[in-house]
C-alpha positions as CSV (number, residue, x, y, z in Angstrom):
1,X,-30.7,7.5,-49.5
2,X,-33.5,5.4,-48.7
3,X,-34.6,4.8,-45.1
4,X,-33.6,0.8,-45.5
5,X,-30.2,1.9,-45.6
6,X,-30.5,4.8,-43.4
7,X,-31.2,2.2,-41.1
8,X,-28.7,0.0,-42.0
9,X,-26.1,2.8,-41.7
10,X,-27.7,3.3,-38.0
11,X,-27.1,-0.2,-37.1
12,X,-24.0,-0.6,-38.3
13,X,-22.7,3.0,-35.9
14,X,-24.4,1.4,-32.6
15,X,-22.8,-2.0,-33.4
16,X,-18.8,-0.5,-33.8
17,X,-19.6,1.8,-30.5
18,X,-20.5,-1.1,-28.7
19,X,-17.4,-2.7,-30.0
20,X,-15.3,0.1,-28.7
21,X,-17.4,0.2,-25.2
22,X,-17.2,-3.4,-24.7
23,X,-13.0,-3.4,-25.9
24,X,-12.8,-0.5,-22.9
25,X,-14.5,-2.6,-20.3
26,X,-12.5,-5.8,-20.7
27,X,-9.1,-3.1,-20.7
28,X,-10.4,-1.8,-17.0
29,X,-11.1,-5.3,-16.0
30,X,-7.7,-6.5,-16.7
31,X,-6.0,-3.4,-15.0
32,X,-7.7,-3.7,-12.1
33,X,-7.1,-7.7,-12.4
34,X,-3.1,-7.0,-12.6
35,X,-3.2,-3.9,-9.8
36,X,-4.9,-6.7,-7.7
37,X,-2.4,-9.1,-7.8
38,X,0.9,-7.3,-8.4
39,X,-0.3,-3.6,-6.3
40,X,2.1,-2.4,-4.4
41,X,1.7,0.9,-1.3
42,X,5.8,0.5,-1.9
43,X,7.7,3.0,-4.3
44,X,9.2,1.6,-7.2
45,X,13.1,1.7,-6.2
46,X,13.9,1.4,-9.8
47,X,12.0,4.6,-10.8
48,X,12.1,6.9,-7.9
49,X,14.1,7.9,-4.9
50,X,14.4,5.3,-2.4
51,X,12.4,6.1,0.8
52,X,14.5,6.2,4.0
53,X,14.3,3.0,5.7
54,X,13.3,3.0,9.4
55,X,15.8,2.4,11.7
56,X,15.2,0.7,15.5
57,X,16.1,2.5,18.4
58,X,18.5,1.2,20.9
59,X,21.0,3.2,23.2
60,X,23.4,4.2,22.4
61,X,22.8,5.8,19.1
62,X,22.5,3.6,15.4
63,X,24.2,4.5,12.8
64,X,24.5,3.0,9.2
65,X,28.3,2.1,8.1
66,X,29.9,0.7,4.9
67,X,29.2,-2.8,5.2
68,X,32.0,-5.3,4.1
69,X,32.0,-7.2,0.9
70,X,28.5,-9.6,0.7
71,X,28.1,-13.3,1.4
72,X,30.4,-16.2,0.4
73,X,30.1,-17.5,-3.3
74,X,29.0,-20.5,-1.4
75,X,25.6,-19.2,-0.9
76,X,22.8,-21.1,-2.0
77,X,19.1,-20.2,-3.4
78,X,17.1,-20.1,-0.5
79,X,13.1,-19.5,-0.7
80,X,13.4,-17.5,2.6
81,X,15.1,-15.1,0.9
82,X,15.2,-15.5,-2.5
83,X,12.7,-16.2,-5.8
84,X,13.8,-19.4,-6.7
85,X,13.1,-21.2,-10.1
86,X,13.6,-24.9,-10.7
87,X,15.3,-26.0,-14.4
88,X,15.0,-29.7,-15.4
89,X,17.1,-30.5,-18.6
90,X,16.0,-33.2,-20.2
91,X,19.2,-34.5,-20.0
92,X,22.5,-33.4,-17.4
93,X,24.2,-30.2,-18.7
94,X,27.5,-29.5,-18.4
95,X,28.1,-25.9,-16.1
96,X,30.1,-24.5,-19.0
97,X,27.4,-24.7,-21.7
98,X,24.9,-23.5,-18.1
99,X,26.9,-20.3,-17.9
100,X,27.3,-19.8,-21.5
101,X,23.3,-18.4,-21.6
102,X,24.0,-17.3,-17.8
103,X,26.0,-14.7,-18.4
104,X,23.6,-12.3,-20.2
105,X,21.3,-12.5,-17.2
106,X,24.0,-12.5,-14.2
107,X,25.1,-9.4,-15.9
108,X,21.7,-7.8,-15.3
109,X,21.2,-8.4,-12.5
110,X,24.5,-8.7,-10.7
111,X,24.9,-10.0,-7.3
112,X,21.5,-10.1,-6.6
113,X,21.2,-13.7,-8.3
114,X,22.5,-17.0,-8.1
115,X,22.7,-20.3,-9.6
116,X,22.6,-23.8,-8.4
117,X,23.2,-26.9,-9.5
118,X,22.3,-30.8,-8.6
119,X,23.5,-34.6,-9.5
120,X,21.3,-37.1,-9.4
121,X,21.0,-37.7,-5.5
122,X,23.8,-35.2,-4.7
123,X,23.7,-32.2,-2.7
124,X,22.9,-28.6,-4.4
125,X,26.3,-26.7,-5.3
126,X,26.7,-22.9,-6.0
127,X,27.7,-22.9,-10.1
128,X,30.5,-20.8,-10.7
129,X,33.2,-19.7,-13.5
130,X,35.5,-22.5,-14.4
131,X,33.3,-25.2,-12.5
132,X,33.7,-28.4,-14.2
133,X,30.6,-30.4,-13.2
134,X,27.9,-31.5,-15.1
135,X,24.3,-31.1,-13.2
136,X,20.7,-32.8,-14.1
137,X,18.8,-30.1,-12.1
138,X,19.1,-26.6,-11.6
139,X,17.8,-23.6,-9.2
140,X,18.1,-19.8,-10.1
141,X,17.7,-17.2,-7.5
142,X,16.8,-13.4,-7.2
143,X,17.5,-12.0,-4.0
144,X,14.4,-10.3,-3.1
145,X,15.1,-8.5,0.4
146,X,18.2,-6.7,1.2
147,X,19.3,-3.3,3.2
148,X,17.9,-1.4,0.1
149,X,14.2,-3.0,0.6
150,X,12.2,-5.0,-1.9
151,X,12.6,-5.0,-5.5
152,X,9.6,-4.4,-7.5
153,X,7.4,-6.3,-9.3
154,X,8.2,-5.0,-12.9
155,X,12.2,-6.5,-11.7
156,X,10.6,-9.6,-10.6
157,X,8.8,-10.3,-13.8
158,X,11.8,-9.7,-16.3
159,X,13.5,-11.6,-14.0
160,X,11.1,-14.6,-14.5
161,X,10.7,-14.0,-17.9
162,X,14.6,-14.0,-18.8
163,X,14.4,-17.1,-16.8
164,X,12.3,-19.3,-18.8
165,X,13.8,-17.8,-22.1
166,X,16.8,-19.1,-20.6
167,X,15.0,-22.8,-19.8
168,X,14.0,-22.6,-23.7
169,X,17.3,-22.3,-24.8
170,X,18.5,-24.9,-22.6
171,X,15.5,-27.4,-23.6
172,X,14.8,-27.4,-19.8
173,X,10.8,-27.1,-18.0
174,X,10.7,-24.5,-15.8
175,X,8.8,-24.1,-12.5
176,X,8.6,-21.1,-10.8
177,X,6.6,-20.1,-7.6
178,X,3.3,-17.6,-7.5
179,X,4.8,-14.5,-7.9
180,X,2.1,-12.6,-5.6
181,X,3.2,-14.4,-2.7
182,X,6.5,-14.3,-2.9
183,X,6.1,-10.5,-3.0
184,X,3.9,-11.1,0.4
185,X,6.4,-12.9,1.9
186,X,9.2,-10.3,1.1
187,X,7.6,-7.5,2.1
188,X,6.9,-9.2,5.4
189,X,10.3,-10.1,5.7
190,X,11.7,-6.4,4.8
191,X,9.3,-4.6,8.0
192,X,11.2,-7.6,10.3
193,X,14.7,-6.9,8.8
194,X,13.8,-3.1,9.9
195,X,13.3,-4.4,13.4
196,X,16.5,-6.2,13.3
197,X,18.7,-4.1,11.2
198,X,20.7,-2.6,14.3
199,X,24.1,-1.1,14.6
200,X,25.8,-0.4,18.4
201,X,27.9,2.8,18.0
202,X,30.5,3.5,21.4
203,X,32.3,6.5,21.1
204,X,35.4,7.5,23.2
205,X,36.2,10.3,24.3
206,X,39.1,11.9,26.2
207,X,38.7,14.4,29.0
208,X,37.0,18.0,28.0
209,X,39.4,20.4,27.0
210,X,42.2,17.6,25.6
211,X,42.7,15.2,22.9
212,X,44.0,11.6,22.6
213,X,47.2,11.4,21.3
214,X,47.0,9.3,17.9
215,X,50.7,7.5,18.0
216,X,49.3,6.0,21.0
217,X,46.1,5.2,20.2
218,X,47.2,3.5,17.1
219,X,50.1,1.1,19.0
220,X,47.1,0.4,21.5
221,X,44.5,-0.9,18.3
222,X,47.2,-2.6,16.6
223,X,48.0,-4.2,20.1
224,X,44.8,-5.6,20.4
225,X,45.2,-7.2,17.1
226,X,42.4,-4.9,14.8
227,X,43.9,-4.5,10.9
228,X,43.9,-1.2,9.1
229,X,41.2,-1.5,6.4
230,X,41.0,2.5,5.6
231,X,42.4,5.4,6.5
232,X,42.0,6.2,10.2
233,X,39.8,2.7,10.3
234,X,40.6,-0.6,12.2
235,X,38.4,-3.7,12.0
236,X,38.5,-6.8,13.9
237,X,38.0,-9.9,11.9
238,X,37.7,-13.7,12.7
239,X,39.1,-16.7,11.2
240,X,36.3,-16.6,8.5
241,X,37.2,-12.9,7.8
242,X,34.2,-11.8,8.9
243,X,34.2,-8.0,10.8
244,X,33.1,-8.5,14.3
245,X,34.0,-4.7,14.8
246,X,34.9,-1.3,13.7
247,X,37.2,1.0,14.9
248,X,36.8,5.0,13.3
249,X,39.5,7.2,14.7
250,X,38.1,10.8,14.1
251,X,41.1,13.8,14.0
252,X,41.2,16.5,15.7
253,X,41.8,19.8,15.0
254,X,45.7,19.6,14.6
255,X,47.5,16.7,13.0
256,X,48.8,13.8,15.2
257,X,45.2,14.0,17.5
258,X,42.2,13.0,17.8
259,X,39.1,13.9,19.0
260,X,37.4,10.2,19.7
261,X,37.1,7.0,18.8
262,X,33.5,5.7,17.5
263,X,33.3,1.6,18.0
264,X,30.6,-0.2,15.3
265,X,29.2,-3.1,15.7
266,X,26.9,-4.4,13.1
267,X,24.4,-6.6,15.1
268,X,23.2,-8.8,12.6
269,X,26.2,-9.6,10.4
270,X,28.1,-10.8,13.4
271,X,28.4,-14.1,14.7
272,X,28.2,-14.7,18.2
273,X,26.8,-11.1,18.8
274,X,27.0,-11.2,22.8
275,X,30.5,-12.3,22.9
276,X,31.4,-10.0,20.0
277,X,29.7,-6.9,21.8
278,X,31.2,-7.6,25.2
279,X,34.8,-8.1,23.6
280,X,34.0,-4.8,22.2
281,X,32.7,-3.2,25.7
282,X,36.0,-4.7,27.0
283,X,38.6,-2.8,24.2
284,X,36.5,0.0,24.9
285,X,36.8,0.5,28.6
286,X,40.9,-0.5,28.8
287,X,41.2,2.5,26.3
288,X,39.5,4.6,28.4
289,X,41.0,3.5,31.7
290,X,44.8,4.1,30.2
291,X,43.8,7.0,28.0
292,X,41.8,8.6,30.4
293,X,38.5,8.7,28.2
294,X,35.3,7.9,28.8
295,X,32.1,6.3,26.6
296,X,29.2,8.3,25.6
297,X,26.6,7.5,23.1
298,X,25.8,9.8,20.1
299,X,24.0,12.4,22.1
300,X,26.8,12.6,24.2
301,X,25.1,10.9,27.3
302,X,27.4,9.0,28.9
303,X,27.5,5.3,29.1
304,X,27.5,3.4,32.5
305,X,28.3,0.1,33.4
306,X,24.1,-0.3,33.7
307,X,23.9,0.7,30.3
308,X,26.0,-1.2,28.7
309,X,24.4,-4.5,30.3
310,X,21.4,-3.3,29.2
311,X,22.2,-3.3,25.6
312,X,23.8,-6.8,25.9
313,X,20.3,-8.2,27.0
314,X,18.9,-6.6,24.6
315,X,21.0,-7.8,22.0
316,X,20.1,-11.3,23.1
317,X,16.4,-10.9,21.8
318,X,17.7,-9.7,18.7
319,X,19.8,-12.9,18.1
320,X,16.8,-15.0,19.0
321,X,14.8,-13.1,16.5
322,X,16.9,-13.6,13.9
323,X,17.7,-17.1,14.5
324,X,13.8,-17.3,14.8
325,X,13.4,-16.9,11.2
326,X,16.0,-18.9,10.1
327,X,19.0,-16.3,9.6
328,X,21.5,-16.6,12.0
329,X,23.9,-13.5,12.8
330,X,26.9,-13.7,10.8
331,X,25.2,-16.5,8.7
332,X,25.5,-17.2,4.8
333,X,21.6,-16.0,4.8
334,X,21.6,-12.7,7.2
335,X,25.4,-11.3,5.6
336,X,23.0,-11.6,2.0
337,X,19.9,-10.0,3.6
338,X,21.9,-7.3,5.4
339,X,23.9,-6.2,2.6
């Protein structure tokens, strides 16, 4: 081999290495580009375990309950809460021939979206099964905050993507919002909802060394108008079925007693939390008085009357935190975020 071609062979090495050194450069820029704008300090909830959240502290002890069923189907898409993409058909769709390529992606992702829809200079209308309607505009929502913390970005991205597959099927545009931000915005959101995310627990108890007797207790919960939902578990709902409050009678060691009674109220699903907490207070203390009990928290402090008026002012700056941000206890938007 001659040296010409010796040196051509040379060339032609250094020129594919600085191919493959150039192709590895661009690959690191662009990771580092998407960690930039889609990094997250937050565990993937999808992948791993989901990290405790943090709960506030506020006397007497808080404690997490089942939480009745979610939000009305009235609920609306609502940016606060939710990613929310505009369709625009170019011409008014019926909601059966809407649900028809729905379906695939309400099944995915369950109760965590929602669709609206919109007449010409009409006011937006929650799409459901068997609706009859035909709309000209259209808004789909993924709820990105609730009691199980954000969801994460690889979610949020099929979620836009199935999105405008969906507007292509439809012949609609699509405009969806910067998908950084919206992350921003909901991670803010989550550390306030662990602020406000509270739960008052009373517990009753009867004098040391005796038990209450449950055929009584039950004629006295019944009296004041609380429903059976469970075994051994009363709620008091409003005309909206809504629980205000939840009664847990805990047995004792022999059938027919019962060691105490824990009272739940969960702060920011309920409307009207003062009144709610001080009709609570009030069941709470006439059971005591003609039961001859008394009301600890869950270290077993007791309760006093200085106490309890305590946590009722307290309970006011929650409310006005909560209605701060736009989601009103017991509203369509906090019984979605606290779910």
């Amino acid at each position: 081999m001659s040296e010409f071609q010796l040196g051509l062979l040379l060339i032609g090495m250094l020129a594919i290495v600085g191919v493959i050194v150039f192709n590895r450069v661009q690959e690191r820029i662009a990771t580092k580009r998407a960690e930039r704008t889609f990094g997250s300090q937050h565990e993937d909830v999808l992948l791993g375990e989901a990290a405790q959240r943090r709960e506030p502290t506020l006397e007497p002890a808080i404690r997490k309950l089942s939480p009745e069923p979610g939000a009305s189907t009235q609920a609306l898409p609502a940016e606060v809460l939710d990613y929310v993409i505009a369709l625009s058909p170019a011409r008014s769709l019926s909601a059966a021939a809407f649900l028809e390529v729905w379906a695939p992606l309400e099944h995915r992702f369950a109760k965590r979206v929602l669709a609206a829809g919109r007449d010409e200079g009409g006011a937006w209308k929650r799409i459901a099964h068997g609706d009859a309607a035909a709309y000209g505009s259209f808004q789909i929502a993924l709820q990105l905050v609730s009691r199980a913390g954000v969801v994460n970005e690889g979610e949020l991205i099929e979620f836009r993507s199935e999105v405008e597959n969906l507007a292509a099927t439809l012949g609609a545009s699509a405009i969806a919002p910067e998908m950084k931000q919206a992350m921003d915005r909901a991670r803010e959101l989550d550390q306030f909802c662990a602020d406000a995310d509270i739960q008052i627990v009373l517990n009753l108890v009867p004098t040391a060394g005796s038990v209450f007797p449950e055929a009584r207790l039950e004629s006295a919960i019944a009296a004041a108008g609380l429903e059976r939902v469970a075994d051994r578990q009363h709620a008091l709902r409003d005309a909206h079925e809504r629980v205000l409050y939840a009664v847990i009678v805990v047995g004792g060691e022999k059938d027919g007693e019962v060691a105490k009674l824990a009272f739940s109220l969960d702060v920011p699903r309920v409307p009207e939390v003062r009144k709610t907490y001080e009709s609570m207070v009030r069941f709470a203390r006439q059971l005591a008085a003609g039961l001859g009990g008394s009301l600890i928290d869950d270290n077993e402090r007791p309760l006093e009357e200085q106490s309890l008026d305590a946590i009722g002012a307290e309970l006011d700056a929650v409310r006005q935190a909560l209605e701060g941000r736009g989601l009103p206890p017991g509203g369509p938007l906090a019984l979605r975020l606290f779910s």
